[in-house]
DRENZALO-656202 format. One record per residue (C-alpha): chain; x, y, z. Coordinates in Angstrom, 3 decimals. Each point is the difference from the previous one (the first is absolute). Example, Ala and Ser with C-alpha at 12.3 -4.5 7.8 and 13.67 -1.06 7.14 Angstrom:
<atoms>
<atom><chaine>A</chaine><u>12.300</u><v>-4.500</v><w>7.800</w></atom>
<atom><chaine>A</chaine><u>1.370</u><v>3.440</v><w>-0.660</w></atom>
</atoms>
This chain:
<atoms>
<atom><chaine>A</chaine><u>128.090</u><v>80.521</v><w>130.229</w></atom>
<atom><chaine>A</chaine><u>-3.589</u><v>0.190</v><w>1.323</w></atom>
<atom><chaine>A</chaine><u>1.114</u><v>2.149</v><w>2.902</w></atom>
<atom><chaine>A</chaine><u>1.496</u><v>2.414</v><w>-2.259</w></atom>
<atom><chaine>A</chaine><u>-3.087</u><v>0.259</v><w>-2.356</w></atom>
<atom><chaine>A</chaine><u>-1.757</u><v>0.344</v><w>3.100</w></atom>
<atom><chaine>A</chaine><u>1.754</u><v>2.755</v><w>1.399</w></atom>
<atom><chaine>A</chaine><u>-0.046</u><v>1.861</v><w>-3.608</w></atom>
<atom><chaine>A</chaine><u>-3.672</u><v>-0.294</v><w>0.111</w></atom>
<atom><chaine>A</chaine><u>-0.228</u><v>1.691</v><w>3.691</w></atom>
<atom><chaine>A</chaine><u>2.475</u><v>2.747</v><w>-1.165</w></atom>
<atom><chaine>A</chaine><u>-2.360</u><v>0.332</v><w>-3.197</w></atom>
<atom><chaine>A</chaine><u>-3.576</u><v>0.378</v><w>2.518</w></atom>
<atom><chaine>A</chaine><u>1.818</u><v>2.333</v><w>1.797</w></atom>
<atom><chaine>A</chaine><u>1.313</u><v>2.496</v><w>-2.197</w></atom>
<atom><chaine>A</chaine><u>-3.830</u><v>-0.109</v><w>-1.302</w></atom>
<atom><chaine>A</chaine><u>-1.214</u><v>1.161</v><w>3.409</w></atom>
<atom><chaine>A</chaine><u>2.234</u><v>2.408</v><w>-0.152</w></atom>
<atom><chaine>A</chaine><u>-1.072</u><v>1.718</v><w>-3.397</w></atom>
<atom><chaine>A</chaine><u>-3.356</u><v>-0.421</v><w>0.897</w></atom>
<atom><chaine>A</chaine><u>0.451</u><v>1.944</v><w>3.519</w></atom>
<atom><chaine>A</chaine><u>2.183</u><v>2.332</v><w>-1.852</w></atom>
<atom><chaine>A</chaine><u>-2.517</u><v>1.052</v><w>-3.036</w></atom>
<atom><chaine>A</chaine><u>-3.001</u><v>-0.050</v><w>2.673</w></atom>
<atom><chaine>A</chaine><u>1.714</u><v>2.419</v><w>2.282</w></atom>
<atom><chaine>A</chaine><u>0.864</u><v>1.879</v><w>-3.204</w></atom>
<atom><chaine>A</chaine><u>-3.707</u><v>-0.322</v><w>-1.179</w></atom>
<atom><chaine>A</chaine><u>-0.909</u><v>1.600</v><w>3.919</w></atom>
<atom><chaine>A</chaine><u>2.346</u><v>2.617</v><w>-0.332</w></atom>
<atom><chaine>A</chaine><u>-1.205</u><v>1.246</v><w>-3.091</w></atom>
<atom><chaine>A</chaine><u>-3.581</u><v>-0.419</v><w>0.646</w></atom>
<atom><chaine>A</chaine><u>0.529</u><v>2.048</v><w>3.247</w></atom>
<atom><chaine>A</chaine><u>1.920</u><v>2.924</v><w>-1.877</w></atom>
<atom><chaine>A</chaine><u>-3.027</u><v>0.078</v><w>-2.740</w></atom>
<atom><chaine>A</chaine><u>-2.542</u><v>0.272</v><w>2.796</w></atom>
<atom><chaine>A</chaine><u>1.398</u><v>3.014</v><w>2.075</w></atom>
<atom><chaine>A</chaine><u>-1.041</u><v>2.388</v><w>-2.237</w></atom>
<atom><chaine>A</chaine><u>-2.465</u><v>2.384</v><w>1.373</w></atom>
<atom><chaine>A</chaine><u>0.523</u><v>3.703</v><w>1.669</w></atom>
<atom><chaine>A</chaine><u>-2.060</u><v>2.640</v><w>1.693</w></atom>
<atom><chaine>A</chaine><u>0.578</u><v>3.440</v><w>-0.485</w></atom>
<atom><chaine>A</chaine><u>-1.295</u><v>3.652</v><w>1.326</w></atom>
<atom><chaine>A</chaine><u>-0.441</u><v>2.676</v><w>-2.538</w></atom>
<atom><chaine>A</chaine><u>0.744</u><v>2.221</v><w>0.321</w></atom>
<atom><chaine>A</chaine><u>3.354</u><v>-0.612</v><w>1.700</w></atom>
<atom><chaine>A</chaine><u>0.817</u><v>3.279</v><w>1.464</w></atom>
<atom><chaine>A</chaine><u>-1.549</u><v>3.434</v><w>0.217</w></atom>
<atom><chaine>A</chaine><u>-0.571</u><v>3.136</v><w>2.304</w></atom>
<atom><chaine>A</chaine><u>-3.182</u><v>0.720</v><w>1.249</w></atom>
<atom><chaine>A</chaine><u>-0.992</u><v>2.898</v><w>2.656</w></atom>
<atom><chaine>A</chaine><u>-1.394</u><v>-1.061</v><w>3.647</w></atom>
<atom><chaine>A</chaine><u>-3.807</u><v>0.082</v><w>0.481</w></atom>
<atom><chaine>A</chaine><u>-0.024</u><v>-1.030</v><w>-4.075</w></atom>
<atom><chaine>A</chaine><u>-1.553</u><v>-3.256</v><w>-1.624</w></atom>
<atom><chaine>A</chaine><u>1.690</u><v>-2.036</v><w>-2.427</w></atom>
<atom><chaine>A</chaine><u>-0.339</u><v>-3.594</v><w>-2.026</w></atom>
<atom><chaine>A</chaine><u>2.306</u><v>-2.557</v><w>-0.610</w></atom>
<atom><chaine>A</chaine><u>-0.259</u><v>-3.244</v><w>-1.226</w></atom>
<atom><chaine>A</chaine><u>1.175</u><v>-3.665</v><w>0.040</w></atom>
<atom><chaine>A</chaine><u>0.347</u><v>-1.704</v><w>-3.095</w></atom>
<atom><chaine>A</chaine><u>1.212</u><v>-3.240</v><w>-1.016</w></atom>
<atom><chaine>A</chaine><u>2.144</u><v>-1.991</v><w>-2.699</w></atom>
<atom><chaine>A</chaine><u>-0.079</u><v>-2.902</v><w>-0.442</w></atom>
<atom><chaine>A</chaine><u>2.840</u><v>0.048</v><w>-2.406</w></atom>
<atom><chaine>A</chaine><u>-1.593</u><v>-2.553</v><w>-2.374</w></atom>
<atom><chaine>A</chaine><u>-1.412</u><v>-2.664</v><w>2.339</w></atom>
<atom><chaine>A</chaine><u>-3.863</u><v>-0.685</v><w>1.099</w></atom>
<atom><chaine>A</chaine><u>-0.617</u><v>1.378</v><w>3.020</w></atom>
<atom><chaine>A</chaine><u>-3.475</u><v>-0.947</v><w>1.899</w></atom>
<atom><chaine>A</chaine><u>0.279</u><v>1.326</v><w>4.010</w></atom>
<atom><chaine>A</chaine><u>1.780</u><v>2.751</v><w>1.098</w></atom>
<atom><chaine>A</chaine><u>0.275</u><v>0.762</v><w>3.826</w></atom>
<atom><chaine>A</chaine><u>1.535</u><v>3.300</v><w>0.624</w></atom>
<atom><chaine>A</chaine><u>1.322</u><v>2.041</v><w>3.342</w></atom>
<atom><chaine>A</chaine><u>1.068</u><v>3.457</v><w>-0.151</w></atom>
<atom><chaine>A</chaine><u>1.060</u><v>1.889</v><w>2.673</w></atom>
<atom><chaine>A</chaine><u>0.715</u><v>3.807</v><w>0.682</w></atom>
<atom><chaine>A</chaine><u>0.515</u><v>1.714</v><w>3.092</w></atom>
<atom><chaine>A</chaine><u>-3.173</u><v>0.941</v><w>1.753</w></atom>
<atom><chaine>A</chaine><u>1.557</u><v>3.434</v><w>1.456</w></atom>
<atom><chaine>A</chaine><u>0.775</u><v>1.737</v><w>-3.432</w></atom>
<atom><chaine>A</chaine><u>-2.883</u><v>-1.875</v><w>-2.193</w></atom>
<atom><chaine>A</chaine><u>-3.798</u><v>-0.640</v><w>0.343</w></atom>
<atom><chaine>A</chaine><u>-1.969</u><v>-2.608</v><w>-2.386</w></atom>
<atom><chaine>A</chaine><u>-2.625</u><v>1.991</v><w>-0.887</w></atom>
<atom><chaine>A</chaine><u>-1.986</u><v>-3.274</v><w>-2.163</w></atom>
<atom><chaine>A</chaine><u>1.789</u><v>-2.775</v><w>-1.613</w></atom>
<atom><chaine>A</chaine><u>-2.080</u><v>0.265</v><w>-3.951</w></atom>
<atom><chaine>A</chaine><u>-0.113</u><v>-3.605</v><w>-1.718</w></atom>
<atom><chaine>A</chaine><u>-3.010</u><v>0.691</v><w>-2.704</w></atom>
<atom><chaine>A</chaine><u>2.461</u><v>-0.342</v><w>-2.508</w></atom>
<atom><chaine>A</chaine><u>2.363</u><v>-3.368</v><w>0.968</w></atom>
<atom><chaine>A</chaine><u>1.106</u><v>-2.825</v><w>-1.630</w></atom>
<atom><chaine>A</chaine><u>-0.887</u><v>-1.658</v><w>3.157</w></atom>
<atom><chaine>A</chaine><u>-3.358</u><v>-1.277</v><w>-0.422</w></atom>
<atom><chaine>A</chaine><u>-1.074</u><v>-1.919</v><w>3.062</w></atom>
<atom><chaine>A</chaine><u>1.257</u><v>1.142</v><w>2.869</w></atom>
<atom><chaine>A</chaine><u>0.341</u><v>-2.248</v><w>2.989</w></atom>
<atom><chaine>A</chaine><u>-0.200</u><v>2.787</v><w>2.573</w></atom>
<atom><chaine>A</chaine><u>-1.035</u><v>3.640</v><w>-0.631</w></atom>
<atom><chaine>A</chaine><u>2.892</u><v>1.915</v><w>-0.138</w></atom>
<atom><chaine>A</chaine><u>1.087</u><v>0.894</v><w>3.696</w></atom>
<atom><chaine>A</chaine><u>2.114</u><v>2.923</v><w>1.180</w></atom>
<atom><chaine>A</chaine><u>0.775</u><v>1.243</v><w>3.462</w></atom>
<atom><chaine>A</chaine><u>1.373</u><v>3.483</v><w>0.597</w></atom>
<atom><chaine>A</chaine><u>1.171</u><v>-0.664</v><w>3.258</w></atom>
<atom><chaine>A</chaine><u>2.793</u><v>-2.613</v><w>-1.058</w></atom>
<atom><chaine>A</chaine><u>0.144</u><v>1.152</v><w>-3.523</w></atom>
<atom><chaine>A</chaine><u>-0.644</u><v>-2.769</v><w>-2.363</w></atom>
<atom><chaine>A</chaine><u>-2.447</u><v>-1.125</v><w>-3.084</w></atom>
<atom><chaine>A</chaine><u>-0.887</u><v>-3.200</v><w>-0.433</w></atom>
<atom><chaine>A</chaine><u>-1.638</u><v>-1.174</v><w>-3.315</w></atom>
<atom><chaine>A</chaine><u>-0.630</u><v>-4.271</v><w>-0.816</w></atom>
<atom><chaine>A</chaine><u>-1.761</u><v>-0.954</v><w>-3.045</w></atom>
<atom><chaine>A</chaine><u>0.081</u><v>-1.811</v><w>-3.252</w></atom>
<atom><chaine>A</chaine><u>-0.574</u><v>-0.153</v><w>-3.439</w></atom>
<atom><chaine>A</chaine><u>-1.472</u><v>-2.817</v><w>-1.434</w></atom>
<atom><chaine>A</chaine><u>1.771</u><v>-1.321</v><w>-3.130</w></atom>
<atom><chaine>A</chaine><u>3.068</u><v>1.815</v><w>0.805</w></atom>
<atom><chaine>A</chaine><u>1.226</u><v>3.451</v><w>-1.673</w></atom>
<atom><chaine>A</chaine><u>3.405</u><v>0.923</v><w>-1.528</w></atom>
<atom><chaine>A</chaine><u>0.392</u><v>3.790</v><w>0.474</w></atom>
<atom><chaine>A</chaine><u>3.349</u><v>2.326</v><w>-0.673</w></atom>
<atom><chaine>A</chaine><u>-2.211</u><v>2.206</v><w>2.275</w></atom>
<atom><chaine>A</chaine><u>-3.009</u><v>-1.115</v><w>1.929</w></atom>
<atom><chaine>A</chaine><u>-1.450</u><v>2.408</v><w>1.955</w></atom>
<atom><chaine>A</chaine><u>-0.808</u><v>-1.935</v><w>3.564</w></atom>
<atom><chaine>A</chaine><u>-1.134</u><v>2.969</v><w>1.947</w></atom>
<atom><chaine>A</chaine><u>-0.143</u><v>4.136</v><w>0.687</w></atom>
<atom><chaine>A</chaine><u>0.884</u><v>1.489</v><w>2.976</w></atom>
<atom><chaine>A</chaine><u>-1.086</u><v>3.368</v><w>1.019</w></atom>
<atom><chaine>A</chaine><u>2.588</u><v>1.337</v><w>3.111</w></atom>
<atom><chaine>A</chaine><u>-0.328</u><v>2.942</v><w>1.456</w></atom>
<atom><chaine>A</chaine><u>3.439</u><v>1.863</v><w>1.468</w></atom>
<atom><chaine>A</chaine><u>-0.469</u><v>0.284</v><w>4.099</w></atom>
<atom><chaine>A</chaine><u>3.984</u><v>1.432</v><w>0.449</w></atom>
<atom><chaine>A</chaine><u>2.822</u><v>1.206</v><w>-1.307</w></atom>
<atom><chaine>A</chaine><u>3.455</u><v>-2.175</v><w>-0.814</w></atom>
<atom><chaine>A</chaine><u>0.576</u><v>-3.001</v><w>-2.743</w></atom>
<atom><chaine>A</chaine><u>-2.193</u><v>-3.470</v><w>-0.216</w></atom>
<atom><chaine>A</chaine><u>0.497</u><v>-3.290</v><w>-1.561</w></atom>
<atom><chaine>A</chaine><u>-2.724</u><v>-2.121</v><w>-0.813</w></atom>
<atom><chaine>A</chaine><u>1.311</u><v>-3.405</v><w>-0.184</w></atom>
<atom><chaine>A</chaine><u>-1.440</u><v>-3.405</v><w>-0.854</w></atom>
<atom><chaine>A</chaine><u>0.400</u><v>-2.455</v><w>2.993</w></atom>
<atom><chaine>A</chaine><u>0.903</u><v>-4.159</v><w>-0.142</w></atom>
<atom><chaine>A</chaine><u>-3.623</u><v>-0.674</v><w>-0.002</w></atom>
<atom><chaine>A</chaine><u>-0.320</u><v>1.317</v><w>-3.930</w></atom>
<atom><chaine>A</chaine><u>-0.255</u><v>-3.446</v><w>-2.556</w></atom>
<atom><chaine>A</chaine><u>-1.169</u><v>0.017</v><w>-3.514</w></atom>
<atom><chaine>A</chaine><u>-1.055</u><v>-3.575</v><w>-0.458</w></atom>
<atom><chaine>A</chaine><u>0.145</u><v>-1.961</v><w>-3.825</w></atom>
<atom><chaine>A</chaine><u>-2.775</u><v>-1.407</v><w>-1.371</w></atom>
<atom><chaine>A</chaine><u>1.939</u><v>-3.476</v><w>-0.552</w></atom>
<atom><chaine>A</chaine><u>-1.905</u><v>-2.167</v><w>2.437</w></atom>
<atom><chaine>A</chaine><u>2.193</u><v>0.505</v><w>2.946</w></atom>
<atom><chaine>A</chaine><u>-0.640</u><v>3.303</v><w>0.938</w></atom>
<atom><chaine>A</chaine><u>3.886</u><v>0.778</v><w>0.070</w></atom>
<atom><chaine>A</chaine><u>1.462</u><v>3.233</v><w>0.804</w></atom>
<atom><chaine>A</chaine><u>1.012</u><v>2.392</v><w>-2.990</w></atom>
<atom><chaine>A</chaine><u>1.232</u><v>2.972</v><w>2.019</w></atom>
<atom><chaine>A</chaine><u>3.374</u><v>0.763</v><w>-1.031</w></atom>
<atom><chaine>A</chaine><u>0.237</u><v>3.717</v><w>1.295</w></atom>
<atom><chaine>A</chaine><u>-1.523</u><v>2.822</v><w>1.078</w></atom>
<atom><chaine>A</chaine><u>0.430</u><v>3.732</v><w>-0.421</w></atom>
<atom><chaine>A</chaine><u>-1.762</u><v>2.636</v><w>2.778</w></atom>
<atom><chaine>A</chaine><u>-0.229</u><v>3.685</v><w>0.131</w></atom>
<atom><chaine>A</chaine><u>2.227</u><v>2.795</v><w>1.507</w></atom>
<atom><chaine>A</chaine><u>-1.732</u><v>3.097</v><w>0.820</w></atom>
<atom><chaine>A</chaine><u>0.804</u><v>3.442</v><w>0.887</w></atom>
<atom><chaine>A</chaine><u>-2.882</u><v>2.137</v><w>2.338</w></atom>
<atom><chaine>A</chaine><u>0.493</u><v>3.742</v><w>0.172</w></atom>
<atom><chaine>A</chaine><u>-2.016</u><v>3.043</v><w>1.243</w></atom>
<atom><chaine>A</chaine><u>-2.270</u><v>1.299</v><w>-2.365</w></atom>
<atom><chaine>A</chaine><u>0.961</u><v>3.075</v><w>-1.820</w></atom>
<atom><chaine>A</chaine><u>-1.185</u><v>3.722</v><w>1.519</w></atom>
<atom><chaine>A</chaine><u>-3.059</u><v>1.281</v><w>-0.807</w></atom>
<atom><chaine>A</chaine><u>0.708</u><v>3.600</v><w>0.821</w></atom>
<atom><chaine>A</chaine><u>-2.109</u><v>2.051</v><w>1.590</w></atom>
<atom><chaine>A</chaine><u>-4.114</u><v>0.133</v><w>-0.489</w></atom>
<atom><chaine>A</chaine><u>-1.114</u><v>3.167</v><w>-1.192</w></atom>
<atom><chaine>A</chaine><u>-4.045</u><v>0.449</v><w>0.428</w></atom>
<atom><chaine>A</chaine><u>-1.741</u><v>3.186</v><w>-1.290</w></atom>
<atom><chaine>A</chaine><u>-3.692</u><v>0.621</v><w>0.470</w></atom>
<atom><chaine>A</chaine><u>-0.045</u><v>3.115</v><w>-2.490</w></atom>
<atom><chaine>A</chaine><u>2.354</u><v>-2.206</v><w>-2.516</w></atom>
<atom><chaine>A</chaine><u>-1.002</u><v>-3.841</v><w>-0.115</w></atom>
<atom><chaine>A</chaine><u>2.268</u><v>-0.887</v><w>-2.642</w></atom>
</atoms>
């Protein structure tokens, strides 16, 4: 009789530690899903511009309801069709950065690491302007690399950044001018 009340009792601590493993994987599961909730985005997403032109996008973030308190950020475009004319952070979220932002026109990336004290929640949080100039004619895609994170403000610095979205752009010659007509009798 003891060995059988015995053995009841080891089925019974078991079947505990099973539960418990089960509702703590459970518990990591779910606290993984909430957490990956971040994305970085170019805006605009698309667009035509004419070679020798200037234009500005921008890299915003959302942190789709969760505090967000470091951002590090690589985007890359290809150095033969684009130029970074000046990356423009006067108006971040990021506060402190860590490093100025750094570009390199040779290999065609940004780089931008910095944080915000007491974390922000943004649907839209500007992180930074670029100002490209088109070198060429054909397509580009500027693309967030593996390096990008949006890190929570929960303590543990884990990594929000579900997604990403980049840009695909179109270059094309600019239109004709026609010809110049100069009159020295007739200035207008």
């Amino acid at each position: 009789m003891h060995k059988i009340i015995s053995t009841t009792l080891s089925a019974q601590k078991v079947l505990i530690i099973l539960i418990s493993l089960f509702a703590f994987g459970l518990f990591l599961v779910l606290n993984a899903q909430s957490a990956s909730a971040a994305t970085f985005s170019v805006s605009p997403n698309s667009g035509t511009y004419a070679v020798g032109s200037t234009f500005d996008v921008s890299v915003v973030l959302d942190t789709q309801g969760q505090s967000v308190n470091a951002v590090q950020m690589q985007l890359s475009y290809p150095p033969d069709k684009l130029q970074l004319v000046s990356p423009q952070v006067g108006n971040s979220i990021i506060q402190i950065y860590t490093t100025p932002p750094r570009y390199d026109n040779v290999k065609g990336t940004v780089d931008i690491v910095g944080g915000i004290p007491n974390g922000i929640t943004v649907n839209a949080g500007l992180v930074a302007k670029f100002t490209f100039r088109v070198r060429s004619l054909g397509t580009a895609s500027l693309r967030f690399t593996g390096e990008s994170q949006a890190l929570l403000n929960d303590g543990f610095g884990s990594n929000a950044l579900r997604g990403t979205s980049g840009a695909t752009l179109r270059f094309e010659l600019p239109p004709s001018q026609g010809p110049l007509v100069v009159s020295d009798s007739h200035p207008n």
